[in-house]
C-alpha positions in Angstrom: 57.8 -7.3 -11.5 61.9 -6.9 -11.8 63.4 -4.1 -13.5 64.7 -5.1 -16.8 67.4 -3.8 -19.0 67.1 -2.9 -23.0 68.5 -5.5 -24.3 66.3 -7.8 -22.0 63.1 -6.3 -23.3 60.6 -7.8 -26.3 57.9 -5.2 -27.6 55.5 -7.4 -29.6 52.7 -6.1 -31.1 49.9 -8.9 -31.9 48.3 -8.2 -35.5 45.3 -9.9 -37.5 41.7 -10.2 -38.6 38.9 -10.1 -36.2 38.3 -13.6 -34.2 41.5 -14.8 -35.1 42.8 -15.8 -31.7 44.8 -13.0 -30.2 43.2 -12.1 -27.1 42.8 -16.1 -26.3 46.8 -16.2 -27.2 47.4 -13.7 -24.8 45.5 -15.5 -22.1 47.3 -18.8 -23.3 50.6 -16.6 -22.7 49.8 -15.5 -19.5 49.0 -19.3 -18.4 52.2 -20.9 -20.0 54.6 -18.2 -18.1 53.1 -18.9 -14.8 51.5 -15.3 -14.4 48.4 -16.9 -14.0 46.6 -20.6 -12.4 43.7 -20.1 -15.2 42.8 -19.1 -18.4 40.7 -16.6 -19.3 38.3 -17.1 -22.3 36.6 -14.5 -24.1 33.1 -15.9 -24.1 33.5 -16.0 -20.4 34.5 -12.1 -20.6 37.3 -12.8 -18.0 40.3 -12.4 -19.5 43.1 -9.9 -19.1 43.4 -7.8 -22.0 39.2 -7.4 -23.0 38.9 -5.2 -19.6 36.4 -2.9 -21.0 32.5 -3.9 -20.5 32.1 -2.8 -24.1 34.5 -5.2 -25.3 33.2 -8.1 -22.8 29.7 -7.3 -23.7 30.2 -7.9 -27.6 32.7 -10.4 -27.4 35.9 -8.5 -29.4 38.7 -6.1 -28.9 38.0 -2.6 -29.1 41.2 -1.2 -27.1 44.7 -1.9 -27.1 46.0 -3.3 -24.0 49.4 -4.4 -22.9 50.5 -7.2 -21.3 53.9 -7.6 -20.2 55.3 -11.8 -19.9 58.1 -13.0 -17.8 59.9 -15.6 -20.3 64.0 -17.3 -20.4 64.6 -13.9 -18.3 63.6 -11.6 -20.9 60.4 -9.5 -20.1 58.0 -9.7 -23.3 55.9 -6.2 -23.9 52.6 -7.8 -25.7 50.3 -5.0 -26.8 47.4 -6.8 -27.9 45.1 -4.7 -30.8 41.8 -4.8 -32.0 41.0 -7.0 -35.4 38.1 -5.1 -36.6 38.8 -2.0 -39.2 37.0 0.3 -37.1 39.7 0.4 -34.1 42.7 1.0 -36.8 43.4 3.9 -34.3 44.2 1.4 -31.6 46.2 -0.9 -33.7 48.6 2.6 -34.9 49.2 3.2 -31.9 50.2 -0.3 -31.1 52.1 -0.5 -33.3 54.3 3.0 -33.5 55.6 1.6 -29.9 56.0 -2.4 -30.7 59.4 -3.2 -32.3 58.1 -6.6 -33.8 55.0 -7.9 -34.8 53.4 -11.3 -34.4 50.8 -11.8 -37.3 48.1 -13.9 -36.0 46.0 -15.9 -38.8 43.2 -18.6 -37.9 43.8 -22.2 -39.2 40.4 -22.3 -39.9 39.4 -19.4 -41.1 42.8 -18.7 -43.3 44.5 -16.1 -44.8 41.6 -12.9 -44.4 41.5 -9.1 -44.8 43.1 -8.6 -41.7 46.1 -10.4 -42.0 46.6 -8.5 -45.5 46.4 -5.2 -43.7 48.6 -6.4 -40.8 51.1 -7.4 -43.2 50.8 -4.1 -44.8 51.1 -2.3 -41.2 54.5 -4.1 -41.0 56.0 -3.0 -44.1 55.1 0.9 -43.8 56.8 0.9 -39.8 59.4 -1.4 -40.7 58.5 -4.6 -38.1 60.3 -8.1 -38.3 57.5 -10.2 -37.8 56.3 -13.9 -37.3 52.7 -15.4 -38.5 51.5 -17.9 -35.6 48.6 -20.2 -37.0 46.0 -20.7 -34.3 43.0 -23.0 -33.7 45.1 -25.7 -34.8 43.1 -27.9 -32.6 39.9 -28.0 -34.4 38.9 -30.5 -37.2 39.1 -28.6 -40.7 42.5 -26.2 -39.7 45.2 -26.4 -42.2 48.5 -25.4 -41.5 49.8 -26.8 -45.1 46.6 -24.1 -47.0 48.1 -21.1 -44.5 51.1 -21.9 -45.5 50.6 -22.2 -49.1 48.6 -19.1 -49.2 51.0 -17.1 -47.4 53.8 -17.7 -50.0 51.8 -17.3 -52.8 50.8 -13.8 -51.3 54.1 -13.0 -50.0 57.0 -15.1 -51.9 59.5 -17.4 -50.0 60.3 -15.2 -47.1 57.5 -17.3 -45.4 59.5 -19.9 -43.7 57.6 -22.4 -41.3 59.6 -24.0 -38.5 57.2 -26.0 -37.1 55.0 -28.5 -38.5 51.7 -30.2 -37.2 51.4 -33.8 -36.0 47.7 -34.8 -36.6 45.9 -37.9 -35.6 42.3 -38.7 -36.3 42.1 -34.3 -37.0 43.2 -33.4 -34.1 46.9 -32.0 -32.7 48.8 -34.4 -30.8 52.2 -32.9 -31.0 54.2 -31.1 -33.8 57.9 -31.4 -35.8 60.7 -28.7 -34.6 62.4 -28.2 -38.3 65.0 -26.9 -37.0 65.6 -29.6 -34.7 64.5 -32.0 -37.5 62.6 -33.8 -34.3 59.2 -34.6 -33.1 57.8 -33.6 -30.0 54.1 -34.7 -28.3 51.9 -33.2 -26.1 51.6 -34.5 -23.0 49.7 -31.9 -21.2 48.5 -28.0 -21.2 51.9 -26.5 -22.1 53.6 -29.4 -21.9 55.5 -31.7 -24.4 58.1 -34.8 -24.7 60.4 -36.4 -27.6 58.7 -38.4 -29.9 59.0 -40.2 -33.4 58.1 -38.3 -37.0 55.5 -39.5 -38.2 55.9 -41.5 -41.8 53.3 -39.3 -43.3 55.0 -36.4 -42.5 58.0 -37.1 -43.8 57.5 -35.6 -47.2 56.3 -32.8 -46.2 58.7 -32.1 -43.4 61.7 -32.1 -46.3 59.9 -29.9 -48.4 59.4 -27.2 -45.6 63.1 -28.0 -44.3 64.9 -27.9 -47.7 63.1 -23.9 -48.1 64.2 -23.1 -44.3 67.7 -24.5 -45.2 67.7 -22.6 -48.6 66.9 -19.2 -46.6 69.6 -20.1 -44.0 72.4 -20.3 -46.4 71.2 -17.0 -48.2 72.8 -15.3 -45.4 76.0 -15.2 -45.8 78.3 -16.5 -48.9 80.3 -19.3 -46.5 76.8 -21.0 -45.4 75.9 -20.7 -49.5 79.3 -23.1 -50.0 78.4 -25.6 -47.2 74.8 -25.9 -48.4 76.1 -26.7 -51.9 78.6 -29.0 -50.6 75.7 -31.1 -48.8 76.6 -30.0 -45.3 74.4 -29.5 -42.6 73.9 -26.7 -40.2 73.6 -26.9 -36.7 71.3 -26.0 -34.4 72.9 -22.7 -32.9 73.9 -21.7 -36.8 70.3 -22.3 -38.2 68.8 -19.7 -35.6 72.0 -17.7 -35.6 71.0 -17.2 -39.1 67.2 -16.9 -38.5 67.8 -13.9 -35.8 69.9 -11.9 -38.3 67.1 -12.9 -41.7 64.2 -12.0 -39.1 65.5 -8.3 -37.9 66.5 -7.4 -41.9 62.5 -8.7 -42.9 64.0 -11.5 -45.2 62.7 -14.3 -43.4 59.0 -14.4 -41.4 59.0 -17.6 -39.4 55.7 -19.3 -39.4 54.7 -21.2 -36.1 51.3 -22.8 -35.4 49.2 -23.6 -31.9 46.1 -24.0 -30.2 45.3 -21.4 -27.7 42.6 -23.1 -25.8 44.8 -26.0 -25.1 48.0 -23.8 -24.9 49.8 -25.8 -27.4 52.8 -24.3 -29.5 52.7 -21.0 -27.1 55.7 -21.9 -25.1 57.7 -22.5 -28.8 56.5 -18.9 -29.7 57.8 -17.3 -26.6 61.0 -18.7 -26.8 61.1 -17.3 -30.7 59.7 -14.1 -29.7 63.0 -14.0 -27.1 65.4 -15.4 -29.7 64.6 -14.2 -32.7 63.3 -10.6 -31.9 65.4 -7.5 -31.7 65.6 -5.9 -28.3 64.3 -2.0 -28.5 68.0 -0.8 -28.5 68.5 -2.6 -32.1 65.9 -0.1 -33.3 66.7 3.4 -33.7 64.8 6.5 -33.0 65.2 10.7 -33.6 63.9 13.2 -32.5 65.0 17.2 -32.1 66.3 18.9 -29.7 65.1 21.5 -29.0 67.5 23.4 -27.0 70.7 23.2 -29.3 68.2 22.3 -32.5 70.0 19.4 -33.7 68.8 15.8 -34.3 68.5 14.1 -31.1 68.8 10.2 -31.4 67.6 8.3 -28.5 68.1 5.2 -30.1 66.9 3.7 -27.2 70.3 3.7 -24.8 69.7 4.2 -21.2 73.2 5.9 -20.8 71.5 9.1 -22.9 69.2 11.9 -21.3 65.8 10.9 -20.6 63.0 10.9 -23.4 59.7 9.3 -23.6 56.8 9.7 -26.1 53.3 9.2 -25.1 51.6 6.7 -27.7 48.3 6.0 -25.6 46.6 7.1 -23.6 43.8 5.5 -21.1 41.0 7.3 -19.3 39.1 5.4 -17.2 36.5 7.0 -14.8 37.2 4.1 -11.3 41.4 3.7 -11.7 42.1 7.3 -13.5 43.9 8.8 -16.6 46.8 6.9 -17.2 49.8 7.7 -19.7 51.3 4.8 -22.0 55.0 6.0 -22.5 57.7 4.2 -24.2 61.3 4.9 -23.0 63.1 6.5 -25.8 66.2 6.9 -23.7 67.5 7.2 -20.2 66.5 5.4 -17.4 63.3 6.9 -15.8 62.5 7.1 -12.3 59.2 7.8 -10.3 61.1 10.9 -8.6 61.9 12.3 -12.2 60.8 16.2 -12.9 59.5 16.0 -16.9 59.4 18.7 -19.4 56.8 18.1 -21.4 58.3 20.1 -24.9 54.5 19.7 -26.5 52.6 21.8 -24.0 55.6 23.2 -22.5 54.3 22.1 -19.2 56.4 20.5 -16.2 55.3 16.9 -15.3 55.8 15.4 -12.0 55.2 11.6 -12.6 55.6 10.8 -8.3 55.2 7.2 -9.3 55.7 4.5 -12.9 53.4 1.4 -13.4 53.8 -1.5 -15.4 50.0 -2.1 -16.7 48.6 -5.8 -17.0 44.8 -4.8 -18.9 44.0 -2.5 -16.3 45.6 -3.6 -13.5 48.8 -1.6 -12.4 52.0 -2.4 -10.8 54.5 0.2 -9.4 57.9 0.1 -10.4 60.9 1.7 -9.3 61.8 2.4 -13.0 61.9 2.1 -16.2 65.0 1.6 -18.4 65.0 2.9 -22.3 63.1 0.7 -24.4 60.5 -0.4 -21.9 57.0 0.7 -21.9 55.1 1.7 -18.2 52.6 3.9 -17.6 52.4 7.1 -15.8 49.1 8.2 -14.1 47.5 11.7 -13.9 50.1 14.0 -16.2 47.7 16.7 -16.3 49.1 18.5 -19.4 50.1 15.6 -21.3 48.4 13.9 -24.2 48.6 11.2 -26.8 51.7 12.1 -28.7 53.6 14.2 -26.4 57.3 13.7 -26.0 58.6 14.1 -22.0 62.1 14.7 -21.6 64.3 16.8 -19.4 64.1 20.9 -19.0 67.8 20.7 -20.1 67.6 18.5 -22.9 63.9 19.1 -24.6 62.9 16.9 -27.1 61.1 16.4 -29.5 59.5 13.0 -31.2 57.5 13.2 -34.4 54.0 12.2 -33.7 52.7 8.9 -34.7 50.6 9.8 -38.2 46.9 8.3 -37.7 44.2 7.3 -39.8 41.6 10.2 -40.4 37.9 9.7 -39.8 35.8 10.2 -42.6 32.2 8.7 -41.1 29.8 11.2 -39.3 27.0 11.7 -37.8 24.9 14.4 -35.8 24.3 14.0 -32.2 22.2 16.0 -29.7 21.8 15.4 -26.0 19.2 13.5 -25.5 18.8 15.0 -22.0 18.2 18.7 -21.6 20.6 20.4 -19.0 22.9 17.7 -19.9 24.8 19.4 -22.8 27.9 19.7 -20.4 28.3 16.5 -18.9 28.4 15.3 -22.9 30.7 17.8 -23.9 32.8 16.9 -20.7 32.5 13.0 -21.5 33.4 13.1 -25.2 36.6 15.3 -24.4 37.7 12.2 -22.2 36.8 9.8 -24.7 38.7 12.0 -27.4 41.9 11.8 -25.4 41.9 8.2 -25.1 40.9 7.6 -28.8 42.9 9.6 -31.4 40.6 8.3 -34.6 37.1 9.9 -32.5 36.2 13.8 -33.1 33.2 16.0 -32.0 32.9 18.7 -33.6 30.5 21.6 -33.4 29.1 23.2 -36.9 27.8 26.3 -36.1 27.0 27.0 -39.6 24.3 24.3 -39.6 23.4 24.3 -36.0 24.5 21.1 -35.4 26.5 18.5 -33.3 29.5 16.2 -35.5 30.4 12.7 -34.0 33.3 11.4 -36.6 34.8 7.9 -36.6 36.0 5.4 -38.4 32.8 3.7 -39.9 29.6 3.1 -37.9 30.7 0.8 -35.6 33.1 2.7 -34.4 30.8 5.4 -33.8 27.6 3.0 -32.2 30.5 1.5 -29.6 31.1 5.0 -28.5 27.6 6.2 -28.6 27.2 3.3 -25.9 30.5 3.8 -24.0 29.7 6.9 -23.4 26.1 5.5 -21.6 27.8 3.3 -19.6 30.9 4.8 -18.6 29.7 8.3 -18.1 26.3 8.2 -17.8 25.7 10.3 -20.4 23.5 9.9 -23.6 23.2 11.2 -27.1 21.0 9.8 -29.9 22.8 9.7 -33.2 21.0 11.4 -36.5 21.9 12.1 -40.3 23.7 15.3 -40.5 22.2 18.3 -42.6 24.9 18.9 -45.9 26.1 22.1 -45.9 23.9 23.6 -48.8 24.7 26.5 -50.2 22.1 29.5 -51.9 22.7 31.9 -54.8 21.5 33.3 -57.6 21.7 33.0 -61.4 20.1 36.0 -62.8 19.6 40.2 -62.1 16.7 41.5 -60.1 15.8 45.2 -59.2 13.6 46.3 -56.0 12.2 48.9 -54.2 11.3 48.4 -51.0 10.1 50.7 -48.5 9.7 50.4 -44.9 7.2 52.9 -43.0 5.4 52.8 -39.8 3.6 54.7 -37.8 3.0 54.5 -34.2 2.5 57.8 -32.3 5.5 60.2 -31.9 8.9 59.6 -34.1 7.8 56.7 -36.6 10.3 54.1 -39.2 11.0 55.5 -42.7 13.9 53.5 -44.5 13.3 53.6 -48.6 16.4 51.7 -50.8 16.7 51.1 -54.2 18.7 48.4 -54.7 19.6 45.9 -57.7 20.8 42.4 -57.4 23.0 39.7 -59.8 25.3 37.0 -59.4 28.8 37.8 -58.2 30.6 34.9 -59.5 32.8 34.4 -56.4 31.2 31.7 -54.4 33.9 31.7 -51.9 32.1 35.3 -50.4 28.7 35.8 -49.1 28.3 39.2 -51.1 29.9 42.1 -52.4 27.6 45.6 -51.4 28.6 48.4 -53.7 26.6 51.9 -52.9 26.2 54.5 -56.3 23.9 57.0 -54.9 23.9 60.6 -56.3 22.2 63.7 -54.9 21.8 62.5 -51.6 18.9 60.3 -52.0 20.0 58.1 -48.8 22.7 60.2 -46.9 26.1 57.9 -46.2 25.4 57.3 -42.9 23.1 55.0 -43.8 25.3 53.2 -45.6 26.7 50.8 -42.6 22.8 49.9 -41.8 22.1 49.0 -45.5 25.1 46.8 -45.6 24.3 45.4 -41.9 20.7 44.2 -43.4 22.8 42.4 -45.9 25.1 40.7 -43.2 22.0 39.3 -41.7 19.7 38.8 -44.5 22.8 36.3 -46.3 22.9 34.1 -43.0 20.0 32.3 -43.8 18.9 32.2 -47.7 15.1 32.9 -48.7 14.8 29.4 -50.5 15.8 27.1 -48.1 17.5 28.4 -44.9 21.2 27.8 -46.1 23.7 30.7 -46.0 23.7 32.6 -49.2 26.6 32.8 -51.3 28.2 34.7 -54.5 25.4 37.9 -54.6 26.1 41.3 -55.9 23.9 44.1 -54.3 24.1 47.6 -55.3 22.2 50.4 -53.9 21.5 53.3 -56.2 18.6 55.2 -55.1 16.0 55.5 -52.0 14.8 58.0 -50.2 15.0 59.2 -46.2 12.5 61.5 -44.1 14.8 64.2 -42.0 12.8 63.3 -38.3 11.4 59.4 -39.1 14.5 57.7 -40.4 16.9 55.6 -38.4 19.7 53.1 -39.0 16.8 50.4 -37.6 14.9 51.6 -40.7 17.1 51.0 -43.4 18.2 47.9 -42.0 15.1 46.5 -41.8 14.3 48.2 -45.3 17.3 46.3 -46.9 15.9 42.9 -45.5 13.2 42.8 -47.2 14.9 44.2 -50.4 16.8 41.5 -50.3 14.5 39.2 -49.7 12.1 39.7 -52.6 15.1 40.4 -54.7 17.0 37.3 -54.4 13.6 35.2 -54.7 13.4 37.1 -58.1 16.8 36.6 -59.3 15.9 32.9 -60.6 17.5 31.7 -56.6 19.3 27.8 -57.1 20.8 25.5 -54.5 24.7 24.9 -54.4 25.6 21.6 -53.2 29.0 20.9 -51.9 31.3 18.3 -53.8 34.7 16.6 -52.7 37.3 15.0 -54.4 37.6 11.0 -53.7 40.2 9.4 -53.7 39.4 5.7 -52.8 42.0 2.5 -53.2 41.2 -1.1 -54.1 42.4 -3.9 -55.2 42.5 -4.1 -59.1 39.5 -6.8 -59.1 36.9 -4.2 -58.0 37.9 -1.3 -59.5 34.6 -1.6 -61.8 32.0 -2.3 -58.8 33.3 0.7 -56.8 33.3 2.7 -60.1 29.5 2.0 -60.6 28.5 2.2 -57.3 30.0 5.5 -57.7 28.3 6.6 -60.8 25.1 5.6 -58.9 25.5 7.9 -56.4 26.3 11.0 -58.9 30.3 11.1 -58.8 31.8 11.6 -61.7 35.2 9.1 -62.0 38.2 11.4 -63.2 41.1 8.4 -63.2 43.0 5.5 -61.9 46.0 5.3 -60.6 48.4 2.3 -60.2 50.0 1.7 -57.1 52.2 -0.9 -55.3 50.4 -4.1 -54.1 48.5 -4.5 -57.3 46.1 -1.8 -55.8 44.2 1.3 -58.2 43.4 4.5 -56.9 39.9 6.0 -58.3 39.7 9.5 -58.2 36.6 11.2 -58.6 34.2 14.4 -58.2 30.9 13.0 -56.0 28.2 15.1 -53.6 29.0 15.2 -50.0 25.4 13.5 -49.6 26.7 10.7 -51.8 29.1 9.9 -49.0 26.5 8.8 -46.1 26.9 5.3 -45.5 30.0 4.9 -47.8 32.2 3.5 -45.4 29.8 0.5 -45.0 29.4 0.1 -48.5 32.8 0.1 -49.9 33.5 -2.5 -47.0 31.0 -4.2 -47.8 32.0 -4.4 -52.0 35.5 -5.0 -51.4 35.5 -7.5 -48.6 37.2 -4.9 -46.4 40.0 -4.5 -48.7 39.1 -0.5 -49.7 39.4 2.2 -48.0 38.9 6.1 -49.0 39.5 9.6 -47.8 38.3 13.0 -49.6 38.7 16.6 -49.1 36.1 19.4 -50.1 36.7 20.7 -53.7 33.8 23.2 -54.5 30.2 24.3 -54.7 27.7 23.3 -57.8 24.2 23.9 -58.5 21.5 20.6 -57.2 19.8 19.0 -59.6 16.2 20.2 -59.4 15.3 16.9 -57.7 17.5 17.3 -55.0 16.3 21.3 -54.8 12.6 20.4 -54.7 13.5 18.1 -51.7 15.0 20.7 -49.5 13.0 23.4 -50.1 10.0 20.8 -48.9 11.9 19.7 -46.4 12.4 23.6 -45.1 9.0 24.8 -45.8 8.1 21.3 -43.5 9.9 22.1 -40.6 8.4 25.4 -40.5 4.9 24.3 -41.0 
């Protein structure tokens, strides 16, 4: 592939629900360019973007790929993202490197979740965008519903162009409205001049007089003419259309079928014409040699920068680096400063990647995206730049994964190759975290809902060779107690030669900081236990509060003074008293009226006004207490509330599932608070089980 300049260069990201067509448009793409003799299909599992066996095993996108297109001389950057919720990772990352969006929505199907959330997407990074309607080749699509649900959602920026010529329910050509002509199709990708239709006619001046309307809203000399009954031309209309698309006040809507290829030539041409180039976008960073702002702004004639958004780990072709060109012209013989890790990169050679396949470039001009393989201290993120002038991008913000699980290795001896596995699999997805809680001896996998986290389970099987089984995680519990106790233990033994003599008096009571494990205060007089025993009484406590007497949790908020004992001048060691305090502290605490302490979080989850009272029930089911609502923009609540951390397994699902995909949530922890005695009487039997 030719080099190509900035203002050559499209970066398209392709947006939308799950099964809505934009894998199949990609392949459709690909075939109407000339970059391929044959379409892929997805049910086939051969096309170019679904490279992972994961994704051609199930049938859907789970990666981003990218896909660069040849079209009217302009090189067209497609980064093709995953529908389904669970990838939002991908799709962020998409689109922090896309400078335009392409919303896909299913004639069929209609106006979904996805496309809401793509549309959202959009307005927080500040994309132009197009909607293309797809599957217009099958019997019960409607263009005219899309259409009318689109501006009732999002007001009279939705401007169609195109309109469908049906016969008999199925597409036979369609109506350029610019043009105000009719075109037929003739063959895969191709088209000739035809008549308009008679029973299009009304329609066609409905959707032409609102196109026409938006034209002459840009500027106040088109405003006269279109008063005046004059007519724009051609050039004028998309003259107009270019500068409305780039300021977000028009989205053009355009309409296909992928499997026969129809309307995909039209779209290219609008993705060239009406899409800025990267160097109409701006970009900052700081530099971080003279500390000023740095603004790449994507011009070539600047130092080099590039920021890492992706990054691909692949165990047959390698680690590969997704970089777009933030300014400068790169060049395989480049030495990089990577200003993250502070670590110089040699990249030796650039690819342009198709899916998975790459191609070697010579280089890569500012704006473009490439790929550059085996930077060994470089990660998702990362800005590269020059030693000279070291830059600094702000990282792309991600969505944070709330859904966990434990995992062990289901393989003894393996426990490396996992940990070894997942780090790969962490550098290649920035939404997937292992974590290792040491407090409850056990193994975290977090994702973005259960899907998320069953796809990597089995990627990591068939990629790596490497398995884990997935389990519910123990809640961090808490122990402490609510009342006074007073002991007197005494440890003495015997055994031939020196023997064990440790004697403490000691009281217990609450604290009342539950942030602390325990406070030790020592008020012995005359000697009873000599100071430097003192250390060993308090080391008994250190262990003794690791794991509680009631249930094996770590024990929390406990007072223990020490006021009397006794000592024998020839039998008594530090080993004594340790062992002395143990059990002091074990019979005390079981006395002091012991309770379980049960972590809470604050919610905060956001729907759509219409199911603010499900998810607030479903909430009081689960034991949260709801503290508010706010109002926010998009006609969206916010419900805050207090629930249990073991309120929270399965959530993700279920608020999915009530909300048709619309609600999402995040929390942080707040506190500790006793169990109910239900929840008590269940862990206790469930300790006093495992150690049966």
């Amino acid at each position: 592939m030719k080099v190509y300049r900035t203002d050559e260069i499209r970066n398209v990201v392709l947006l939308g629900h799950g099964g809505s067509g934009k894998t199949s448009l990609v392949e459709a793409m690909l075939y109407v360019s000339g970059a391929t003799k044959r379409m892929g299909k997805v049910s086939e599992s051969n096309t170019t973007s679904d490279f992972d066996k994961e994704e051609q095993k199930r049938g859907f996108s789970i990666s981003t790929s990218i896909v660069p297109i040849e079209w009217e001389k302009a090189k067209i950057n497609i980064l093709d993202t995953p529908g389904y919720f669970d990838f939002v990772g991908e799709v962020e990352e998409a689109v922090s490197a896309a400078d335009a969006a392409v919303i896909v929505v299913s004639g069929k199907a209609g106006v979904q979740v996805g496309t809401e959330k793509a549309w959202e997407l959009c307005e927080k990074y500040h994309l132009p965008r197009m909607i293309y309607v797809t599957e217009m080749d099958v019997d019960d699509a409607s263009f005219r519903q899309v259409v009318e649900d689109l501006t009732a959602r999002y007001g009279k920026k939705i401007a169609p162009h195109f309109q469908p010529i049906r016969e008999n329910e199925k597409l036979v050509g369609y109506i350029n409205i610019i043009k105000n002509a009719g075109r037929r199709y003739t063959g895969i990708g191709q088209r000739e001049e035809c008549e308009i239709p008679d029973y299009c006619q009304e329609n066609l001046q409905t959707l032409r007089d609102s196109l026409m309307e938006a034209v002459a809203e840009t500027s106040e000399e088109f405003m006269e003419r279109y008063f005046g009954g004059e007519e724009f031309s051609v050039e004028e209309i998309r003259a107009a259309m270019r500068t409305e698309v780039m300021g977000g006040d028009i989205v053009p809507v355009a309409m296909g079928s992928n499997i026969e290829a129809q309307g995909v030539a039209n779209l290219l041409s609008d993705i060239v014409r009406f899409f800025p180039s990267p160097d109409k976008r701006s970009c900052a960073g700081i530099n971080r040699t003279t500390n000023d702002i740095f603004e790449g702004n994507y011009d070539f004639s600047k130092a080099k920068t590039a920021y890492v958004f992706k990054t691909m780990v692949d165990p047959f072709i390698g680690k590969y680096s997704f970089v777009k060109v933030c300014s400068g012209v790169l060049k395989g013989d480049d030495v990089l400063f990577n200003a993250t890790s502070e670590a110089e990169e040699k990249p030796g050679k650039l690819y342009i990647m198709s899916g998975n396949k790459p191609t070697e470039v010579s280089e890569l001009f500012a704006g473009d995206i490439g790929a550059i393989a085996k930077l060994a201290n470089t990660k998702t993120g990362d800005t590269l730049s020059t030693k000279n002038t070291q830059v600094l991008y702000t990282k792309t913000e991600y969505s944070v994964p709330y859904t966990y699980m434990r995992y062990r290795v289901k393989n003894k001896g393996e426990e490396d190759k996992v940990s070894q596995s997942l780090a790969r699999m962490m550098a290649e997805d920035v939404t997937l975290k292992a974590v290792i809680d040491s407090e409850n001896r056990q193994s975290l996998l977090y994702g973005m809902g259960d899907q998320h986290l069953e796809i990597a389970v089995s990627k990591l099987l068939s990629r790596y060779k490497a398995e884990i089984v997935l389990e519910t995680p123990k809640v961090a519990f808490r122990e402490t107690i609510r009342k006074n106790s007073d002991v007197d233990t005494k440890y003495k033994k015997q055994s031939g030669g020196h023997g064990q003599y440790g004697h403490v008096k000691m009281k217990f009571e609450p604290s009342g900081d539950l942030e602390t494990p325990y406070v030790f205060e020592e008020v012995v007089v005359g000697g009873a236990v000599p100071k430097n025993y003192f250390p060993a009484v308090e080391k008994g406590l250190q262990d003794s509060v690791v794991k509680g007497p009631l249930a094996g949790y770590p024990v929390v908020g406990v007072k223990a003074i020490l006021y009397d004992g006794s000592y024998h001048p020839v039998d008594s060691s530090e080993m004594a008293f340790k062992t002395a305090t143990c059990q002091a502290f074990k019979k005390g605490f079981m006395e002091a009226s012991p309770v379980l302490l049960e972590p809470i979080v604050s919610l905060k989850v956001t729907v759509p006004d219409s199911y603010t009272g499900d998810v607030m029930g479903d909430l009081n089911k689960r034991r949260g207490r709801v503290l508010g609502m706010n109002p926010i923009a998009g006609g969206k609540q916010v419900i805050e509330a207090d629930i249990p951390m073991t309120g929270l397994f399965g959530y993700c699902t279920i608020l999915r599932s009530m909300t048709g995909g619309r609600g999402t949530y995040e929390y942080t922890f707040a506190r500790y608070e006793q169990a109910p005695s239900d929840v008590q009487e269940k862990e206790i039997a469930a300790r006093a089980a495992a150690e049966a």
